[in-house]
C-alpha positions as CSV (number, residue, x, y, z in Angstrom):
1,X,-4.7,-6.0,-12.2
2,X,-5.5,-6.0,-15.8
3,X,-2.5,-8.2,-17.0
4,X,-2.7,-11.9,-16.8
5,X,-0.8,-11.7,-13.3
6,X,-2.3,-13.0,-10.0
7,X,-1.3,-11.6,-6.8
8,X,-2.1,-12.9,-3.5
9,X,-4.2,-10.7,-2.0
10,X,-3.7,-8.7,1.3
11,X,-5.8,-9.4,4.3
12,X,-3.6,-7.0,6.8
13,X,-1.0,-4.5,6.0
14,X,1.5,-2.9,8.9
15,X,3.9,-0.2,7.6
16,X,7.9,1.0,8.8
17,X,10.8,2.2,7.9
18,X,14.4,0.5,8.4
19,X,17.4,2.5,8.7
20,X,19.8,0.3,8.6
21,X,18.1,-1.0,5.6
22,X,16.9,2.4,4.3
23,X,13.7,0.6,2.8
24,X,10.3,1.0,4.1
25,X,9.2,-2.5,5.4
26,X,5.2,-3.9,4.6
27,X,4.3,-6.7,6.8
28,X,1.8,-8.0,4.8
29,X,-0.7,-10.7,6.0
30,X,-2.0,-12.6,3.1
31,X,-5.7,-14.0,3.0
32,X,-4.2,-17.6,2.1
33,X,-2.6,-18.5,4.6
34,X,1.3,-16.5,6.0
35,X,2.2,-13.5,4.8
36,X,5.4,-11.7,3.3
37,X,7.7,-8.7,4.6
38,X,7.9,-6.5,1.2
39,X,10.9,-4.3,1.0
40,X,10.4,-1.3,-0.8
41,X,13.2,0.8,-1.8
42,X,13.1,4.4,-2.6
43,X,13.1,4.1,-6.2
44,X,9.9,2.1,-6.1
45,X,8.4,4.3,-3.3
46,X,8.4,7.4,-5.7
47,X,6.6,5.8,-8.3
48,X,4.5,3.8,-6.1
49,X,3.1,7.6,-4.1
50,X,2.9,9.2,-8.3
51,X,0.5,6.6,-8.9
52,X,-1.8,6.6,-5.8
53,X,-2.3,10.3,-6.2
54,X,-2.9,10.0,-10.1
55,X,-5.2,7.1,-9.9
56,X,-7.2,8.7,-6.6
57,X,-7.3,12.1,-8.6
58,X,-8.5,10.2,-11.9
59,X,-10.8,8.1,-10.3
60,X,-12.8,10.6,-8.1
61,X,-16.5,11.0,-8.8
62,X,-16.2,14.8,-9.4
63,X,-13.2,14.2,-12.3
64,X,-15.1,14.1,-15.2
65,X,-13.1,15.5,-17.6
66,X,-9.9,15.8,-15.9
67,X,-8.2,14.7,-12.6
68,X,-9.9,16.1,-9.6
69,X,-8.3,19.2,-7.9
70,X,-6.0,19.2,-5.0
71,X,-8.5,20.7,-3.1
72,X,-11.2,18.1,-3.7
73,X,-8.9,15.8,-2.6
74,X,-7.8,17.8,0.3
75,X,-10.8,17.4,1.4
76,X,-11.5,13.7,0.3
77,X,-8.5,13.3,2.3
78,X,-10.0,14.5,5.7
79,X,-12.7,12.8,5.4
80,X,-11.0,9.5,4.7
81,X,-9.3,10.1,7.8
82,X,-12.5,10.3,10.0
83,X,-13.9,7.7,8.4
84,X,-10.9,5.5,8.8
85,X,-10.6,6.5,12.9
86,X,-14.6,5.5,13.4
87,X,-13.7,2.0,12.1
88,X,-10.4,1.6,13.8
89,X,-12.4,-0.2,17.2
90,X,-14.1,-2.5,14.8
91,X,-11.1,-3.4,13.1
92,X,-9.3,-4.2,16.4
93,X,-11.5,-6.4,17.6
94,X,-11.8,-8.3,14.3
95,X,-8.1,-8.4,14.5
96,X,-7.8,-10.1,18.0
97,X,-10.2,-12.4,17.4
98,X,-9.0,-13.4,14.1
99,X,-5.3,-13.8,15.8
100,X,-7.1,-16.1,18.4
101,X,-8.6,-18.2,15.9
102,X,-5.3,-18.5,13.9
103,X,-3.5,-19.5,17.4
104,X,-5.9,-22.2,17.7
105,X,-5.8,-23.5,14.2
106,X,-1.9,-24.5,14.6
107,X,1.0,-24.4,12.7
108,X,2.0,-21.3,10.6
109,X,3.1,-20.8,6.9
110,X,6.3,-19.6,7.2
111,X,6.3,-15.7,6.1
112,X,8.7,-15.0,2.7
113,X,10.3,-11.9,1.6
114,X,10.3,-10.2,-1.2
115,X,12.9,-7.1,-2.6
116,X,9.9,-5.2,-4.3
117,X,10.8,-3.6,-7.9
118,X,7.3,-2.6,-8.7
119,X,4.1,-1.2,-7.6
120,X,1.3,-1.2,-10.3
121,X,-1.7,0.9,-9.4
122,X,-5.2,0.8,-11.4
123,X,-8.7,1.8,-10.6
124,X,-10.8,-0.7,-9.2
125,X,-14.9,-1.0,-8.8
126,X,-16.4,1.8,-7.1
127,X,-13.7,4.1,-7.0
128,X,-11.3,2.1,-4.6
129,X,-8.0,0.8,-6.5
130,X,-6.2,-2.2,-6.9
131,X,-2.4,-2.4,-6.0
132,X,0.0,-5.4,-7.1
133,X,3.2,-5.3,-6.3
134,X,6.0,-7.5,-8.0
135,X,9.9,-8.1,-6.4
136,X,12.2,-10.9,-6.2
137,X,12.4,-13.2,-3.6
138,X,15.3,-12.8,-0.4
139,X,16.8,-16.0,0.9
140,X,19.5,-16.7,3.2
141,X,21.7,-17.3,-0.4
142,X,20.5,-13.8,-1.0
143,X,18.0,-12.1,-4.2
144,X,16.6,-14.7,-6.8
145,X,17.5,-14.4,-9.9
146,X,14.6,-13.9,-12.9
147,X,11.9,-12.6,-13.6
148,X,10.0,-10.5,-10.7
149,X,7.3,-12.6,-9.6
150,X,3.4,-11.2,-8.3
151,X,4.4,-10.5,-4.0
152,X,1.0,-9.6,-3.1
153,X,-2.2,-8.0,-4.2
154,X,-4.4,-5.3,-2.3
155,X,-7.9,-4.1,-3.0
156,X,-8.6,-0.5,-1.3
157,X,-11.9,1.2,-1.4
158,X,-11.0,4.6,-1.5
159,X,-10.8,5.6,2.4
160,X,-7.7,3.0,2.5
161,X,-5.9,4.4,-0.4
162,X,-5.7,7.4,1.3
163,X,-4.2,6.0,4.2
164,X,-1.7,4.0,2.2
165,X,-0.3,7.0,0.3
166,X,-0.4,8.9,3.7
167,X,1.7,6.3,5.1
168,X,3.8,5.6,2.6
169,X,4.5,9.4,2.1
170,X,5.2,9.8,6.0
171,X,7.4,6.8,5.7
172,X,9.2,8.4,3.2
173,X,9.4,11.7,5.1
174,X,10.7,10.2,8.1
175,X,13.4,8.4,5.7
176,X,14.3,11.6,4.3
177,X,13.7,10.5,1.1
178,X,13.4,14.0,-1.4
179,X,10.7,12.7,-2.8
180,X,8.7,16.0,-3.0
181,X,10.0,16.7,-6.3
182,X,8.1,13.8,-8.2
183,X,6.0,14.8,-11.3
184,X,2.5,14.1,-9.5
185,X,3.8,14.6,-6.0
186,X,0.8,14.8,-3.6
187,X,0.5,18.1,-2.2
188,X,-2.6,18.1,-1.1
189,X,-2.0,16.0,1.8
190,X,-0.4,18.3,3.7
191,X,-2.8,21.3,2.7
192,X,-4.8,23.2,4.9
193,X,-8.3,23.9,4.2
């Protein structure tokens, strides 16, 4: 991010929503070493889909002069997808043998978790973006208290931001969360072509 604050970055991400909670849940697996589960409540979800679209939109090749239609991103979108599915068999062998290397490495940092209050969203090299997100810490004596502090850091090349955003907009869906009436709401995820 361009401020002075470091985030630990994000080697795996898994996504939910909690009713009981009414927050969408990231699992986050952190390069380092443990990971954190990151609450996010609806009033950071908003801002956090507002920004996706308007840093994907800004940041596409064809938006010169102004943000890229919805159409063009429509059809960024789909092709995301695609790509994205083709690399899924890849990624789930990585994944299993990266779990049995951890297994045999030993003991685990315990995870920590984090009440996110905000999402910041730039572009990154090569038209991929950079996420940080920022919250307060949950312990059994409840929230800290303070400043919010850098939760974790993700790098997307594009293809992956559009999976975010789709899954944090489905998340949201499935909340019922009226989110549709953001500013920069994302309609072209859902469009046709």
């Amino acid at each position: 991010m361009s401020e002075a604050t470091t985030f630990p970055r994000v080697q795996q991400l898994q996504i939910g929503y909690a009713p009981l909670e009414d927050r969408i849940l990231l699992r986050l697996t952190l390069v380092s070493e443990g990971g954190c589960n990151a609450w996010v409540p609806r009033a950071v979800a908003g801002p956090l889909v507002e920004r996706l679209n308007a840093a994907l939109k800004r940041s596409h090749p064809a938006a010169e002069t102004a943000p890229a239609d919805d159409t063009v991103m429509a059809l960024e979108h789909i092709a995301a997808r695609s790509q994205l599915a083709g690399a899924a068999d890849a990624v789930s062998d990585d994944l299993a043998e990266a779990s049995r290397t951890a297994q045999a490495a030993g003991p685990v940092t315990p995870w920590t978790t984090h009440l996110v209050s905000e999402a910041r969203v730039e572009a990154g090299d090569e038209g991929g973006l950079r996420i940080g997100l920022l919250g307060h810490r949950l312990t059994a004596e409840g929230l800290a208290r303070g400043e919010a502090e850098a939760v974790a850091g993700l790098m997307l090349e594009r293809a992956q931001a559009h999976e975010l955003l789709r899954m944090v907009t489905e998340q949201a869906e499935q909340a019922g969360w009226a989110l549709e009436g953001l500013r920069v709401w994302p309609r072209w995820l859902a469009r046709k072509i």
